[in-house]
C-alpha positions in Angstrom: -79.9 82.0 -143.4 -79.5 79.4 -146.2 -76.2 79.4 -148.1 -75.1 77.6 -151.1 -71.4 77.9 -150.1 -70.2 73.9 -149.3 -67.9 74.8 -147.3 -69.2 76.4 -144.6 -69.0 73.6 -141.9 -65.6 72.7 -142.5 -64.3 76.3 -142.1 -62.5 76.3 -145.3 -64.0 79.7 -146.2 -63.0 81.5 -143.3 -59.5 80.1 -143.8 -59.8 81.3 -147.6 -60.9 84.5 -146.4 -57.5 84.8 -143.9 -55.0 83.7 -147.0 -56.5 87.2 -148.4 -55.4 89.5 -145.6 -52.1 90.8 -144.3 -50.9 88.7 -141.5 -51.6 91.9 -138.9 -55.4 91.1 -139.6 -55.3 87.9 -140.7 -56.4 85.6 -137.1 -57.9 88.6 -135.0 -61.6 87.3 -133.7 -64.9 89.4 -133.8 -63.8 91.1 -130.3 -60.4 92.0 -131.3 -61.9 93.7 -134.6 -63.8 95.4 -132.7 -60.9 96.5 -130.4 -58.7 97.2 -133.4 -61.6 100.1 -134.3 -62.2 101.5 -131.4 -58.1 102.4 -131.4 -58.3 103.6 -135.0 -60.8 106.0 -134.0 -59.1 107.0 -130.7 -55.8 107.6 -132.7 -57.4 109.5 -135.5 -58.7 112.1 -132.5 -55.2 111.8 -131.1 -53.1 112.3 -134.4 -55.4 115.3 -134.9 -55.2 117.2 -131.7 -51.6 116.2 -130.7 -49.6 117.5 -132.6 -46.5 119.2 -130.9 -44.9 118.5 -127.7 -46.7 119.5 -125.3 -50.0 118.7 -126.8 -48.9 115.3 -127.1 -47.7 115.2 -122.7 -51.2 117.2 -122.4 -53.2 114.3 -124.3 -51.2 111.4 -122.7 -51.8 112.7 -119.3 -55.7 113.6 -119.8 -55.9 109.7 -121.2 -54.0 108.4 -118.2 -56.1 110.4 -115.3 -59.1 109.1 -116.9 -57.9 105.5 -116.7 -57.3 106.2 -112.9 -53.3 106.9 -112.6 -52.4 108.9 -109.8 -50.1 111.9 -108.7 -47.5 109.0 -108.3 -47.8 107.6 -111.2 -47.6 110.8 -113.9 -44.3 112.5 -114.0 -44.0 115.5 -116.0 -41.2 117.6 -116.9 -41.1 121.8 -116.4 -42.1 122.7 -119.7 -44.5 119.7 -120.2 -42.4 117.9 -123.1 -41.1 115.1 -121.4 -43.8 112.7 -119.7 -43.5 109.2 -117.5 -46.4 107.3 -116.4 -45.6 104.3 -114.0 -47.5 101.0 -112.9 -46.2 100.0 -110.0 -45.8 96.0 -110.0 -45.7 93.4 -107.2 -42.4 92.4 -107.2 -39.6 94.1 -106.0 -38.2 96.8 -108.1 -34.6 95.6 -107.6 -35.2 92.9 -109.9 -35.4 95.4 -112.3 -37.9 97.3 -114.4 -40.2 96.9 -118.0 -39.5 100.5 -120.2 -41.5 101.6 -123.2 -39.5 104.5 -124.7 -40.6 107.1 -127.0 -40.5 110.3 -128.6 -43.4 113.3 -128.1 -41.8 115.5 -131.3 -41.8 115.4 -134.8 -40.5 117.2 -137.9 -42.0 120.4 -138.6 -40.9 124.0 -138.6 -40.4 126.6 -136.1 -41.2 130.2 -135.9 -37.8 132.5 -135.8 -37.4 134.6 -132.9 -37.5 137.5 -135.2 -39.8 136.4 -137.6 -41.5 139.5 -139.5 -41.6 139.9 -143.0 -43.6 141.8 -145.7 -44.6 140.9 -149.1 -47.5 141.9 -151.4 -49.6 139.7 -150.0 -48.9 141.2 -146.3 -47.2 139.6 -143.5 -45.6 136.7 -143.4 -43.5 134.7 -140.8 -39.8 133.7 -141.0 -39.9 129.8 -140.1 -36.8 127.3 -139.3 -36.9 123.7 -140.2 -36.7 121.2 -137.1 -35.6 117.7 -137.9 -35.7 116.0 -141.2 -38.4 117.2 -143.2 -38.6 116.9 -146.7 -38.9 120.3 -147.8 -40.7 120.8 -151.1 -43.6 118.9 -149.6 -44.2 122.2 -147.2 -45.1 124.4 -150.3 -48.2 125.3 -151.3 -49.9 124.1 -147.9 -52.0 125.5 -144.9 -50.5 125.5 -141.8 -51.1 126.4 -138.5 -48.9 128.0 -136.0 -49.5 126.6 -132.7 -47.5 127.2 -129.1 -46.9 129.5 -126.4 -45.5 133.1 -125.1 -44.3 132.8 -121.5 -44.6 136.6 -120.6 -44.0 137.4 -116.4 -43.6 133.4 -115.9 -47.6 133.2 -117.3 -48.3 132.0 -120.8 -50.1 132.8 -123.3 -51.5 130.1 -125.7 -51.0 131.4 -129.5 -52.9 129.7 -132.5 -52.4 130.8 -136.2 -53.8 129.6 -139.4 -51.4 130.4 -142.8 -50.2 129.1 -146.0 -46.9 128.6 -147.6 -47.4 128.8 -150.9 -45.2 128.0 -154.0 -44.9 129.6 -157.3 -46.9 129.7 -160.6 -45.3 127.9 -163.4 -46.0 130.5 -165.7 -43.3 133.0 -164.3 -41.1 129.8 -163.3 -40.9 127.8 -166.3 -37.0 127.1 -165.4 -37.6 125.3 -162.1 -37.5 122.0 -163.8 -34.1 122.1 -165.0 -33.0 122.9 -160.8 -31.9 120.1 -158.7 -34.6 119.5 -156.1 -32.3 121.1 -153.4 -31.9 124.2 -155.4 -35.6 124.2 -156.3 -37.3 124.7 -152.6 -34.6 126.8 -150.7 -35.5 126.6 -146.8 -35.5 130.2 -146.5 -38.8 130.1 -148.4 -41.0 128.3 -146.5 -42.4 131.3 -145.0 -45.8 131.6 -143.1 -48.1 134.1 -144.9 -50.7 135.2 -142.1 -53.7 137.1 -144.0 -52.5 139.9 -142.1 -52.0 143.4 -143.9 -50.2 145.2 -140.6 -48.2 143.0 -137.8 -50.0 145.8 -135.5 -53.2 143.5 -136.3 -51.8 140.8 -136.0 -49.6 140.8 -133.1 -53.2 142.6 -131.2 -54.8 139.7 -132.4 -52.5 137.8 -130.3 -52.1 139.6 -127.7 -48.7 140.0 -127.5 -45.9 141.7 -128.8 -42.8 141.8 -131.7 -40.4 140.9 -128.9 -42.7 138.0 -127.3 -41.7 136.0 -129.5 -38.0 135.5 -128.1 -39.7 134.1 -125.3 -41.9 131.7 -127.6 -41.8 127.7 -128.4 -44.2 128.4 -131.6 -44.9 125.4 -133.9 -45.6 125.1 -137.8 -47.5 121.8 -138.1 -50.4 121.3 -140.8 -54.1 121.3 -140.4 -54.9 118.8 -142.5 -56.9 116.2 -140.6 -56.0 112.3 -140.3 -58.1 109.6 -143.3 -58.9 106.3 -142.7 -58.5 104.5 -146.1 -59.8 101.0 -145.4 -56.7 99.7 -144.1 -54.2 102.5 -143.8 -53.9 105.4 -141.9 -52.4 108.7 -143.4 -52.2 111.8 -141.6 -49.5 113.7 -140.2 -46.2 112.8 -137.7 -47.5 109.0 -137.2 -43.2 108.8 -136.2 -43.2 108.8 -133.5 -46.8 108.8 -131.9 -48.1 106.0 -133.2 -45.8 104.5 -130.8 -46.8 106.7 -127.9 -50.4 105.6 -128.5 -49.6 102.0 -128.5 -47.5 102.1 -125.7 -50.2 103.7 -123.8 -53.0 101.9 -124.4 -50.8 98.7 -123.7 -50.0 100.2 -120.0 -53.5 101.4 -119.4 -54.4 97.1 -120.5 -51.9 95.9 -118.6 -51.4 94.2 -115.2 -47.5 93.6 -114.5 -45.8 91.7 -112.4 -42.3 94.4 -112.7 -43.0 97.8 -112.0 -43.4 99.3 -115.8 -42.9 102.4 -117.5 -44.2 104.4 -120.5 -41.7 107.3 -121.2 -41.6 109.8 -123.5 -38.9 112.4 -124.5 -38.5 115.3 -126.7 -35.8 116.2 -128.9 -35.3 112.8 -130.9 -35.5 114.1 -134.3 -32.5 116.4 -133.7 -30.5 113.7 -131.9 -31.8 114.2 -128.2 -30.3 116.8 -127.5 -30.3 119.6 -124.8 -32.4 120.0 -121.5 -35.3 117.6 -122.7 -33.8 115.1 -124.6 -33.6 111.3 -124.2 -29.6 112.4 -123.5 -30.7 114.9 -120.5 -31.7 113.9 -116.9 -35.2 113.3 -116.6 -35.4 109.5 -117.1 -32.8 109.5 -113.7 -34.9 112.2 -111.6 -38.5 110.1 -112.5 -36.5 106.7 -111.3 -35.7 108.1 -108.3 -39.0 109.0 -107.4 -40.3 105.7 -108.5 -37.7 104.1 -106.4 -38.6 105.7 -103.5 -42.1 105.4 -103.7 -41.9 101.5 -104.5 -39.1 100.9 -102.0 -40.2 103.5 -99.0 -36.7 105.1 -99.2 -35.6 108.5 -98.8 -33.8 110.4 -102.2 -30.7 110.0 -99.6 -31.1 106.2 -99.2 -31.3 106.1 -103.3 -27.6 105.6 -104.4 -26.2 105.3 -108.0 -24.6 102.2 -107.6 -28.4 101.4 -106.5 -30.2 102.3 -109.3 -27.3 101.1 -111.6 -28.0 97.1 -110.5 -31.5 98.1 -111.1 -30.9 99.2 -114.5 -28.7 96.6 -115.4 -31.7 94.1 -114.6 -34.1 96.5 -116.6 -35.5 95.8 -119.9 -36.7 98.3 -122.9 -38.4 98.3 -125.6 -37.4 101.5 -127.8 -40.5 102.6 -129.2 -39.8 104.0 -132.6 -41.0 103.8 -136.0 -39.5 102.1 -138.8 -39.8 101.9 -142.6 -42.1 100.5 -144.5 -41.2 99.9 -147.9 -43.5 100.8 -150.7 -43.5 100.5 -154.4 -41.4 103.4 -154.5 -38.7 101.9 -152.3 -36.6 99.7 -155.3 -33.4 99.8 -155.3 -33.4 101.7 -152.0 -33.9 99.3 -149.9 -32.5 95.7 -148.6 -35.1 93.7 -150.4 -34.3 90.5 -148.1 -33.8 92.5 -145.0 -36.6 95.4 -145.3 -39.7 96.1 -143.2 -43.5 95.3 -144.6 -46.8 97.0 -143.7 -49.4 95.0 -142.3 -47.0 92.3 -141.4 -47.0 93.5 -137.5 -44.4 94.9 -134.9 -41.1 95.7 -136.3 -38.4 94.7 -134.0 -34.9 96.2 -135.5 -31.9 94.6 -134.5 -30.0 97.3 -135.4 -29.6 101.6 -136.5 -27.1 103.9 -137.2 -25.6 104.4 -140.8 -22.9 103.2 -143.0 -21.0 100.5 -140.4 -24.1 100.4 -138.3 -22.0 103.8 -136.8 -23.5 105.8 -134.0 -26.9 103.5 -133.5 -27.6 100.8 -131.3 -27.5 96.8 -131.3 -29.4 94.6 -129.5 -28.0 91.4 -127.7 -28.8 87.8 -129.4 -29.8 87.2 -126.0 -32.5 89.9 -125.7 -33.5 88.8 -129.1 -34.5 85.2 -128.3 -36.5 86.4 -125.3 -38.5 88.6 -127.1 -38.9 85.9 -129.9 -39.6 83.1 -127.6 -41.8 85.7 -125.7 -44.0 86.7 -128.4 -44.4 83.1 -130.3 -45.8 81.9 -127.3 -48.5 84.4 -127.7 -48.6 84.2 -131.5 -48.4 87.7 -131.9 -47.3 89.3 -135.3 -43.9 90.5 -135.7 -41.3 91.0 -137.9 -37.6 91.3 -137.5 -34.9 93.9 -139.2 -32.2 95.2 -139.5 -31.9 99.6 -141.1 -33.6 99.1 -144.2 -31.9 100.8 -146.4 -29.4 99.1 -148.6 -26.0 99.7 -147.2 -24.3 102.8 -146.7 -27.3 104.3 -148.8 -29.3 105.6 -145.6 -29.2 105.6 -141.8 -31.2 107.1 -138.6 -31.3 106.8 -135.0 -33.7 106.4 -132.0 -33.3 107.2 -128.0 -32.4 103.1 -127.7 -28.5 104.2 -127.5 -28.7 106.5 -124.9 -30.9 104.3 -122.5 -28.4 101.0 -123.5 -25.5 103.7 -122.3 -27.4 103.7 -119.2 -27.2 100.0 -118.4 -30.8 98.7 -120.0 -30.8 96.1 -122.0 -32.6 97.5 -125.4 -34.0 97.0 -128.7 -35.6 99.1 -131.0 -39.4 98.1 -131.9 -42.0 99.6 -133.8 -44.9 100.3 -136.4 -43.7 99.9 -140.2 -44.6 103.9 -141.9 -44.6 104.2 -145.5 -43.5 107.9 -146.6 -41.8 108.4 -143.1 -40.4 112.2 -142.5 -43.4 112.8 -145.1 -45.8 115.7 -144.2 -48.4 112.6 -144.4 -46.9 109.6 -143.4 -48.8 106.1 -143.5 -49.6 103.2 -141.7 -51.2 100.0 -141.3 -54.4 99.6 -138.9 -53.4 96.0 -138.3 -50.1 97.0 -137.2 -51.2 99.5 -134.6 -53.0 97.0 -132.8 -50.3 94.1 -133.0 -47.6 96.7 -131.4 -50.6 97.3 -128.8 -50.8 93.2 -128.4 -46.8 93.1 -128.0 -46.1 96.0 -125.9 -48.9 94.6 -123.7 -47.0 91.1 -123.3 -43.7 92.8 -123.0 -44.9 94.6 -119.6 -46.6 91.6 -118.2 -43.5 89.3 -118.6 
């Protein structure tokens, strides 16, 4: 094909055509654009069929038995929230072991254990909030109420569509003088269920009023993920963007250290209770790992053991960070802040106020990662909390692994609107964290 463009043989077009893009998408070849759409279109499918807990462990595990893993390799927890998949490497597990940490939940609401309530419009269902969501962005949506009844010790799936609407501005022409707090009271983001009787309804289901005090039932919306050209909005990309990224990186890679990808429940209300980053899982799945990769008995397995294996350990906390946006002035550390499309976040530091009750990486750890992932030319960015200070704050599950020994830092995709009910990302940015949690394993 004939062109009139004189600068075809010296490449200064293509190298125009780079100055244009973010740096995520700036040098990737042919093949790795390629790559970079196939993983758009297998995180759309997982963004829209993952969204709770356990459908998150369900779809991890499904991807990871596919991909050949084995009984060994796939540890799950009772109530399928918590989820480890392990590659076991060549060397020696004593010299310690490569971790990529995240979290399966995200903010949403939950159905009360007592949840029926009538109105004109027929039932509806008492919710409570979980985690930080931002409330007035709940009203006037379709939802769907997703989970399970654990009857006998057998369950029983339960699937719901409703709407939570919001009031007509001609009978509420005094809501703009309310505070936003005052304006969308948490008690109102109930679950209307097109249901006329809760008979019907609980029939429906199959089960009944007092079922659900033996329920984990979910409030999530239906609305499904959009691709718009580079960005990626849908729901609860915090934090499984980062569970899809770690996981296609251990399904890519071949490590020398025995690697893990973990991921825990709990994190957006500070890892609590029996399946949180704080419980014991992490500790029962290394001692199966241990003895499986060391032919020792649980007996043989001591704490000092594991404790000079943990020490030697090494984990990336996969969590999501902010992405500043237009809307972001003034709230953010300008200087210091995270950008979209300009690849991994690494954050040196979380917590609030006096960097309080979060986590800070070593300057050592630091310049291996650096010196680590320059060598590859990889696309990163570094950060500390973004917001300007003492005007914000948040934490991850890197804390409570550091309090176990492993040396940590927090790394992640940038999302614009995060806590939103439709958060955003950049495309080029899922596939750099896939690039660097790839290296980090086979280091």
């Amino acid at each position: 094909m004939e062109t009139d463009c004189a600068c075809d043989k010296t490449g200064d077009c293509k190298k125009d055509e780079e100055k244009k893009l973010v740096p995520s998408l700036a040098k990737l070849t042919d093949e790795e654009k390629k790559e970079l759409e196939n993983y758009v279109e297998q995180y759309r499918d997982f963004l829209d069929n993952a969204r709770t807990p356990r459908q998150v462990v369900d779809y991890v595990e499904e991807v990871a038995k596919k991909n050949g893993f084995r009984k060994n390799q796939i540890f799950i927890n009772d109530n399928r929230s918590n989820i480890a998949l392990v590659n076991y490497g060549k060397q020696s597990i004593e010299k310690g072991i490569k971790i990529l940490g995240a979290h399966v939940d995200s903010p949403c609401l939950h159905i009360k254990v007592r949840p029926f309530k009538e109105c004109p419009l027929g039932v509806r269902l008492d919710t409570q909030y979980y985690g930080g969501i931002v409330k007035y962005q709940w009203v006037d949506q379709i939802v769907k109420v997703v989970g399970h009844v654990v009857k006998n010790g057998k369950e029983i799936p339960v699937g719901l569509e409703g709407v939570i609407i919001d009031e007509a501005p001609h009978i509420n022409s005094g809501i703009g003088s309310k505070t936003v707090k005052d304006a969308f009271d948490a008690e109102d983001l109930d679950v209307i269920t097109g249901y006329a009787r809760k008979e019907d309804l609980l029939k429906d289901l199959g089960i009944e009023e007092k079922d659900f005090q033996r329920a984990e039932l979910y409030v999530v919306p239906v609305e499904k993920t959009r691709v718009l050209q580079d960005l990626i909005v849908g729901y609860g990309h915090d934090d499984r963007v980062c569970v899809f990224t770690e996981l296609m990186a251990l399904l890519k890679s071949d490590p020398v250290s025995t690697s893990m990808v973990f991921g825990v429940d709990k994190e957006e209300i500070g890892s609590t209770g029996i399946t949180g980053a704080q419980a014991v899982f992490f500790e029962q799945v290394l001692d199966m790992v241990v003895a499986e990769k060391e032919w020792k008995t649980i007996k043989q397995i001591t704490q000092p053991y594991e404790r000079r294996i943990l020490s030697k350990s090494v984990m990336l906390s996969a969590d999501v960070d902010i992405a500043t946006t237009y809307r972001s002035a003034g709230l953010v550390d300008a200087v210091n802040d995270t950008k979209a499309g300009h690849g991994l976040t690494i954050c040196t530091y979380c917590g609030h106020g006096g960097k309080y009750d979060g986590n800070q990486v070593t300057a050592q750890l630091m310049d291996r990662l650096i010196n680590m992932f320059d060598k590859e030319g990889v696309v990163y960015q570094v950060s500390g909390l973004p917001s300007r200070v003492d005007k914000g704050g948040g934490g991850t599950i890197a804390k409570y692994f550091a309090q176990r020994g492993v040396q940590t830092v927090d790394a992640g995709v940038p999302v614009a609107g995060m806590h939103s009910k439709t958060e955003t990302i950049h495309k080029g940015d899922l596939y750099q964290a896939v690039k660097c949690f790839k290296i980090f394993l086979e280091s």
